[in-house]
N, CA, C and O atoms as a GROMACS GRO file, in nm:
protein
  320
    1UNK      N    1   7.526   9.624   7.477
    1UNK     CA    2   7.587   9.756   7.465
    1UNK      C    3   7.738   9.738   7.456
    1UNK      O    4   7.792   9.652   7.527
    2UNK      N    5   7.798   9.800   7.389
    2UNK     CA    6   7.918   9.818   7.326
    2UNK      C    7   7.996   9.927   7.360
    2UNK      O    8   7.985  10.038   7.308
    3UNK      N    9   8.070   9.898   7.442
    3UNK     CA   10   8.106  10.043   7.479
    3UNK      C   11   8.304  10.074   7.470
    3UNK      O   12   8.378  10.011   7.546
    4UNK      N   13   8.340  10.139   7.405
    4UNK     CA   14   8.505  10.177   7.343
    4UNK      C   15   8.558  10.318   7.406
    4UNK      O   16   8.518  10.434   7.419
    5UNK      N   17   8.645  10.258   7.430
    5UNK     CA   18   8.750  10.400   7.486
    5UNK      C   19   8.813  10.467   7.358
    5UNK      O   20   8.775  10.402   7.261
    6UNK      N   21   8.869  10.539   7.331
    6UNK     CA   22   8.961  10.596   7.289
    6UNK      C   23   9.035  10.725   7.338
    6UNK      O   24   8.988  10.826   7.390
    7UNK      N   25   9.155  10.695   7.308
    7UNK     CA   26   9.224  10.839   7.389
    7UNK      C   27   9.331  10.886   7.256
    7UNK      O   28   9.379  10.803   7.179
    8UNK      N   29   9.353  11.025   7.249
    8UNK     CA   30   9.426  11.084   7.177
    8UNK      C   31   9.503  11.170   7.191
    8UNK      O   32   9.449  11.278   7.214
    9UNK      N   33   9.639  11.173   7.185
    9UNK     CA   34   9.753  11.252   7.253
    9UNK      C   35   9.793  11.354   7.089
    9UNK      O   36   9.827  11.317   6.976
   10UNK      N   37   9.770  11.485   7.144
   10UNK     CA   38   9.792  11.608   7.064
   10UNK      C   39   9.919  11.664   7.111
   10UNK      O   40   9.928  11.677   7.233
   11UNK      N   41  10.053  11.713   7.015
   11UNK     CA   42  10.150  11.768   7.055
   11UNK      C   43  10.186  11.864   6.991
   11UNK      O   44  10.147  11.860   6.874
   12UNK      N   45  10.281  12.004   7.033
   12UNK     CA   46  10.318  12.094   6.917
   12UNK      C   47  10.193  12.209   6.915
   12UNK      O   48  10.171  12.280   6.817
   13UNK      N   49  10.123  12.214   7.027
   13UNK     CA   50  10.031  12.309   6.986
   13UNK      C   51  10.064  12.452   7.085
   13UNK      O   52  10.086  12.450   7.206
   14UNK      N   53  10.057  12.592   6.984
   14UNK     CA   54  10.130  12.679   7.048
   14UNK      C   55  10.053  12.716   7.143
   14UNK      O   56   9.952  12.647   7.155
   15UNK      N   57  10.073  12.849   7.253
   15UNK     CA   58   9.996  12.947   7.306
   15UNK      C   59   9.829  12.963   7.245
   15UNK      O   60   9.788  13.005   7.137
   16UNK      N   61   9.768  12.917   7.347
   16UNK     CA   62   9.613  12.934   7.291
   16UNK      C   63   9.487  12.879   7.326
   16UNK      O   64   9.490  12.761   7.362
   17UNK      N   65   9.411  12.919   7.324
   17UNK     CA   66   9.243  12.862   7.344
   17UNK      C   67   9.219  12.747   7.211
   17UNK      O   68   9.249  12.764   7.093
   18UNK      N   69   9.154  12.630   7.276
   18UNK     CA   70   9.125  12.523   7.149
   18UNK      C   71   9.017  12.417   7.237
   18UNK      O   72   9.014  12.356   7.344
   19UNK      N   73   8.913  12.443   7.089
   19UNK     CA   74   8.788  12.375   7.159
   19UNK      C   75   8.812  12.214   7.083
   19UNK      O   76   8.898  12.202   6.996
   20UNK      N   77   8.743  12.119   7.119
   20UNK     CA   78   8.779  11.978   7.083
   20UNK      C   79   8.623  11.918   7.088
   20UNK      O   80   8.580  11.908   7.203
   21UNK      N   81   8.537  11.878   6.987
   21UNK     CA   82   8.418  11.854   6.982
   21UNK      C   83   8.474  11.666   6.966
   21UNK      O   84   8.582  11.625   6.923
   22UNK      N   85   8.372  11.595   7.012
   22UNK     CA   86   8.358  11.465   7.038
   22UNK      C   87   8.175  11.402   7.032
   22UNK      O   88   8.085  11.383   7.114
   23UNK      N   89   8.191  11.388   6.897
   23UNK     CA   90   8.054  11.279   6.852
   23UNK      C   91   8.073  11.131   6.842
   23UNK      O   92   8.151  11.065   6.773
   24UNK      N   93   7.967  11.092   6.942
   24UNK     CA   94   7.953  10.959   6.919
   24UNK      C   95   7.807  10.871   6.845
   24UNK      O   96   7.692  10.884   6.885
   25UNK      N   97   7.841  10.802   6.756
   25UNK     CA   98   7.700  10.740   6.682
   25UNK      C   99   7.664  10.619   6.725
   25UNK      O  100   7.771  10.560   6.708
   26UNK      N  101   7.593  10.542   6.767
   26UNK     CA  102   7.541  10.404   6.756
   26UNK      C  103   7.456  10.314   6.670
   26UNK      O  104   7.342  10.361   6.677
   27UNK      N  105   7.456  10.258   6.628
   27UNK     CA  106   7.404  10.142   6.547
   27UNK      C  107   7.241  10.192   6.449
   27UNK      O  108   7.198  10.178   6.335
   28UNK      N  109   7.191  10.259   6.591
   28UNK     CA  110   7.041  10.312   6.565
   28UNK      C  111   7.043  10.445   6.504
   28UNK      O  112   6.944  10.499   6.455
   29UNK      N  113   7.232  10.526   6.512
   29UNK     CA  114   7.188  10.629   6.444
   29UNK      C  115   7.177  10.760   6.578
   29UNK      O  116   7.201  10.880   6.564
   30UNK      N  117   7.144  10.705   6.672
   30UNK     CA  118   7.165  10.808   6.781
   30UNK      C  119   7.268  10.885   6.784
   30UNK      O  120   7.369  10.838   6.732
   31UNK      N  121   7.277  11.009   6.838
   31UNK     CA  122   7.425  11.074   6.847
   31UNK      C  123   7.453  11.125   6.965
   31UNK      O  124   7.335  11.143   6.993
   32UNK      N  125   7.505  11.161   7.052
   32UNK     CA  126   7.563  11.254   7.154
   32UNK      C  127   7.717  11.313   7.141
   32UNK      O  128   7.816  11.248   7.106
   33UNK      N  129   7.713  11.406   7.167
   33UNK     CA  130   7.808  11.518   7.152
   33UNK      C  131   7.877  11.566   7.295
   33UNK      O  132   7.822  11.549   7.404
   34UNK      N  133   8.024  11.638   7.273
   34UNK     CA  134   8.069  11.716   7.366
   34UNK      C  135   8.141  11.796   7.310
   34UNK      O  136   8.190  11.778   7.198
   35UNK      N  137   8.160  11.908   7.390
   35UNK     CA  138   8.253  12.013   7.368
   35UNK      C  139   8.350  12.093   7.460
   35UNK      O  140   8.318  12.197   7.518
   36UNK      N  141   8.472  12.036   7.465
   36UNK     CA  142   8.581  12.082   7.553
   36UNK      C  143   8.694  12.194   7.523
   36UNK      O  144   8.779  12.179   7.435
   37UNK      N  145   8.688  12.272   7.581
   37UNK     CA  146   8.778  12.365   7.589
   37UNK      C  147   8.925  12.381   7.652
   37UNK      O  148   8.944  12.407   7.770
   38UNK      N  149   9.002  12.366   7.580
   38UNK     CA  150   9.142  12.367   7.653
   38UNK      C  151   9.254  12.463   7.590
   38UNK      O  152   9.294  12.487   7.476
   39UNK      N  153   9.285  12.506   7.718
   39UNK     CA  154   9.407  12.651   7.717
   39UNK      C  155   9.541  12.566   7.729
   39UNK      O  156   9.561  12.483   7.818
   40UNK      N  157   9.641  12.604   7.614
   40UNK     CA  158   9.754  12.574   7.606
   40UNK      C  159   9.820  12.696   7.658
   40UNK      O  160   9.798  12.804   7.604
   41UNK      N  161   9.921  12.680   7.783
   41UNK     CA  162  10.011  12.788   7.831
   41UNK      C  163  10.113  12.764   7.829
   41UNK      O  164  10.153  12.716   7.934
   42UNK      N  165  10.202  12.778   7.734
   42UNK     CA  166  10.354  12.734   7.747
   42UNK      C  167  10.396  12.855   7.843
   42UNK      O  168  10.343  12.966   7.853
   43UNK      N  169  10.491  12.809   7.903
   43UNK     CA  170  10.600  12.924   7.990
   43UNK      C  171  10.731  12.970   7.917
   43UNK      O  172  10.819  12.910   7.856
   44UNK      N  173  10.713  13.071   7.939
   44UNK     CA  174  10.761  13.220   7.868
   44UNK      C  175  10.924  13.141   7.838
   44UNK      O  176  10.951  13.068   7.933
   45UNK      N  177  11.020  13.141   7.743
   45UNK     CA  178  11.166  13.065   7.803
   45UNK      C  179  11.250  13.229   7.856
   45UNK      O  180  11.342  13.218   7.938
   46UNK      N  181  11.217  13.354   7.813
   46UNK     CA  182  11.286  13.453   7.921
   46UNK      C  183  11.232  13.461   8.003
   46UNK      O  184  11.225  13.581   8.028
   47UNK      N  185  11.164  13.390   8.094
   47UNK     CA  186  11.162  13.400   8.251
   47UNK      C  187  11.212  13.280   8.283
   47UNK      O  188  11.160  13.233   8.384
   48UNK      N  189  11.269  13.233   8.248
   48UNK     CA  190  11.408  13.153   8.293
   48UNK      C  191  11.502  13.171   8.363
   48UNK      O  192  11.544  13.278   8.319
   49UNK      N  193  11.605  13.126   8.490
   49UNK     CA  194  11.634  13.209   8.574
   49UNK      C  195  11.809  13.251   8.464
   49UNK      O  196  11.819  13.184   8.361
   50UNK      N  197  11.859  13.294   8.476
   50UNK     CA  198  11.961  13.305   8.397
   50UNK      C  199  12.102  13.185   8.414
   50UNK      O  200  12.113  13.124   8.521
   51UNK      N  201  12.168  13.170   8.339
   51UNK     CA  202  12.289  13.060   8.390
   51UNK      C  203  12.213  12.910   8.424
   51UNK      O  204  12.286  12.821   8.467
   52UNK      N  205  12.071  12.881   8.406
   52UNK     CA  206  12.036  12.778   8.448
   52UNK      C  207  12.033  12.719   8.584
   52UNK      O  208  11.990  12.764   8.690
   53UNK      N  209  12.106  12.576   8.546
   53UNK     CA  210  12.156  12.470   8.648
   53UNK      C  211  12.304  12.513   8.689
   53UNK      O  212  12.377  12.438   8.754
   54UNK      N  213  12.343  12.638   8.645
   54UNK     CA  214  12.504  12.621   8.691
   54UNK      C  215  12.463  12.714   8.892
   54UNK      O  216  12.546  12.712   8.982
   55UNK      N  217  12.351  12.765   8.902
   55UNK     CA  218  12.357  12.800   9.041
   55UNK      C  219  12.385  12.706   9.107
   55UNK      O  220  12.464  12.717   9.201
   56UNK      N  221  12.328  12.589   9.074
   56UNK     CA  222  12.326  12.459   9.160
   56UNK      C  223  12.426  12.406   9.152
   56UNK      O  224  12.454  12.348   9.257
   57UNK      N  225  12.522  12.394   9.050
   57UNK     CA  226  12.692  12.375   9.071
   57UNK      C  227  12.727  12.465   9.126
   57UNK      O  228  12.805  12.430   9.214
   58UNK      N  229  12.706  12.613   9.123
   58UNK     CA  230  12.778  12.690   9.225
   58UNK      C  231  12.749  12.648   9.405
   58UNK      O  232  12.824  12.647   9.503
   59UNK      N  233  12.644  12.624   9.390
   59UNK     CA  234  12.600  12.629   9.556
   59UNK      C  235  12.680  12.469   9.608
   59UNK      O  236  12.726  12.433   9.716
   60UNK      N  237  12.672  12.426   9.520
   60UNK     CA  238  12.767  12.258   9.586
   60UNK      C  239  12.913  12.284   9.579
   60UNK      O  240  12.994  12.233   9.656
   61UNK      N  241  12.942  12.368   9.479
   61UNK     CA  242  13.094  12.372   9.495
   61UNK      C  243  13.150  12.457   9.624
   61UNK      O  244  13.256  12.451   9.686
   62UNK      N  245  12.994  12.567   9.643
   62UNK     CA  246  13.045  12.680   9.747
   62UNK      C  247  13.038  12.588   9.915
   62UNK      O  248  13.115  12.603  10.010
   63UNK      N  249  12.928  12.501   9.906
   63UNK     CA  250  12.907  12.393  10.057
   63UNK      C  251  12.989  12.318  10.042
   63UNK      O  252  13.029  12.282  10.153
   64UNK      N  253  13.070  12.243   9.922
   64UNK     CA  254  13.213  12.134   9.956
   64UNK      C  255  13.308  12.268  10.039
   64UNK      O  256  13.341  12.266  10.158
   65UNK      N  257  13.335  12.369   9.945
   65UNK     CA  258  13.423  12.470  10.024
   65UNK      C  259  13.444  12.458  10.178
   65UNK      O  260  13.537  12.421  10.250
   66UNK      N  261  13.310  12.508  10.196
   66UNK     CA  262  13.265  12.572  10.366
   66UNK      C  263  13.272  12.432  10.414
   66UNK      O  264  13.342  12.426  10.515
   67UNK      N  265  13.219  12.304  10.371
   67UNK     CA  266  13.286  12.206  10.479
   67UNK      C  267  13.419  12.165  10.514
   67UNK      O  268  13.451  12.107  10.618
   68UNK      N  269  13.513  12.210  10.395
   68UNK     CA  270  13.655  12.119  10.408
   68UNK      C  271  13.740  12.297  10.489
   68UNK      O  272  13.822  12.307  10.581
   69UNK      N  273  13.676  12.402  10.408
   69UNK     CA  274  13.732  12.479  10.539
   69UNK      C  275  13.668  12.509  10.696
   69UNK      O  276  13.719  12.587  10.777
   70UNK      N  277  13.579  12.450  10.713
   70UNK     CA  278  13.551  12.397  10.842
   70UNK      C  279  13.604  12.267  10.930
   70UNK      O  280  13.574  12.242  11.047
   71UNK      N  281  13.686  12.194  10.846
   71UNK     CA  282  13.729  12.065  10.920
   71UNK      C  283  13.898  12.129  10.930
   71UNK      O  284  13.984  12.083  11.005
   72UNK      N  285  13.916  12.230  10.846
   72UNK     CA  286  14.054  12.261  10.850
   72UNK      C  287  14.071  12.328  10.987
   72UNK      O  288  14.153  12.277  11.062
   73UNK      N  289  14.010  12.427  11.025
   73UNK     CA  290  13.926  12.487  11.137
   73UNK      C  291  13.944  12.433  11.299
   73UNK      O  292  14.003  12.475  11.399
   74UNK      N  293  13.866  12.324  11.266
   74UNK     CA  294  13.861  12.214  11.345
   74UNK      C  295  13.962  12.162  11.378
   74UNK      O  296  13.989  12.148  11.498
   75UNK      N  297  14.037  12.121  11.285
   75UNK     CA  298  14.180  12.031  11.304
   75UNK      C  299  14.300  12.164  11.374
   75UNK      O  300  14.390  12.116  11.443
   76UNK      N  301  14.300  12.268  11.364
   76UNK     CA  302  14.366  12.369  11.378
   76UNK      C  303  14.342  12.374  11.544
   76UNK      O  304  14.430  12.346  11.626
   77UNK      N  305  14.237  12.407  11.571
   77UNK     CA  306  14.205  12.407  11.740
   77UNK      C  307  14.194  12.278  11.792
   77UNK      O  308  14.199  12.297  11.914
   78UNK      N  309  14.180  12.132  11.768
   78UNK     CA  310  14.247  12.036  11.867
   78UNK      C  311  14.377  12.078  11.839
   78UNK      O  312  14.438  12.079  11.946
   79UNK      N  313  14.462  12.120  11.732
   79UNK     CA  314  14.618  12.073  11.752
   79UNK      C  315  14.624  12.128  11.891
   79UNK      O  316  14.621  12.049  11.986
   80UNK      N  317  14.632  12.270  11.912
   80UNK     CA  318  14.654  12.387  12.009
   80UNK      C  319  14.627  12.302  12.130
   80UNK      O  320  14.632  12.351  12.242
   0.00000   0.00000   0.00000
């Protein structure tokens, strides 16, 4: 017995239901079959949050802030 893999990578396929049939033959002529069903769901690009990745530069630029005016803070009440 002889037995083969194959695998096949599909790309570019929009929004949608898609069935994928798979026959196999052997030597004698035998056949067996399958039939798979697969849902392509791309995500929507307007439910995207807006501005992207720049929240995440905002939120690091806003925590460098709050730490260096917290050490300023700090340094202010030992002087005293």
């Amino acid at each position: 017995m002889i037995a083969k893999s194959h695998q096949y990578q599909i790309t570019g396929l929009p929004n949608g239901d898609y069935f994928f049939v798979v026959i196999a033959i052997n030597k004698s002529g035998n056949t067996i079959s399958n039939c798979i069903q697969i849902k392509v769901d791309h995500p929507d690009p307007g439910q995207t949050i807006s501005f992207g990745s720049f929240y995440l530069v905002f939120t690091i630029i806003g925590l460098i802030s709050l730490v260096k005016k917290l050490k300023k803070i700090k340094k202010k009440k030992n002087i005293c």
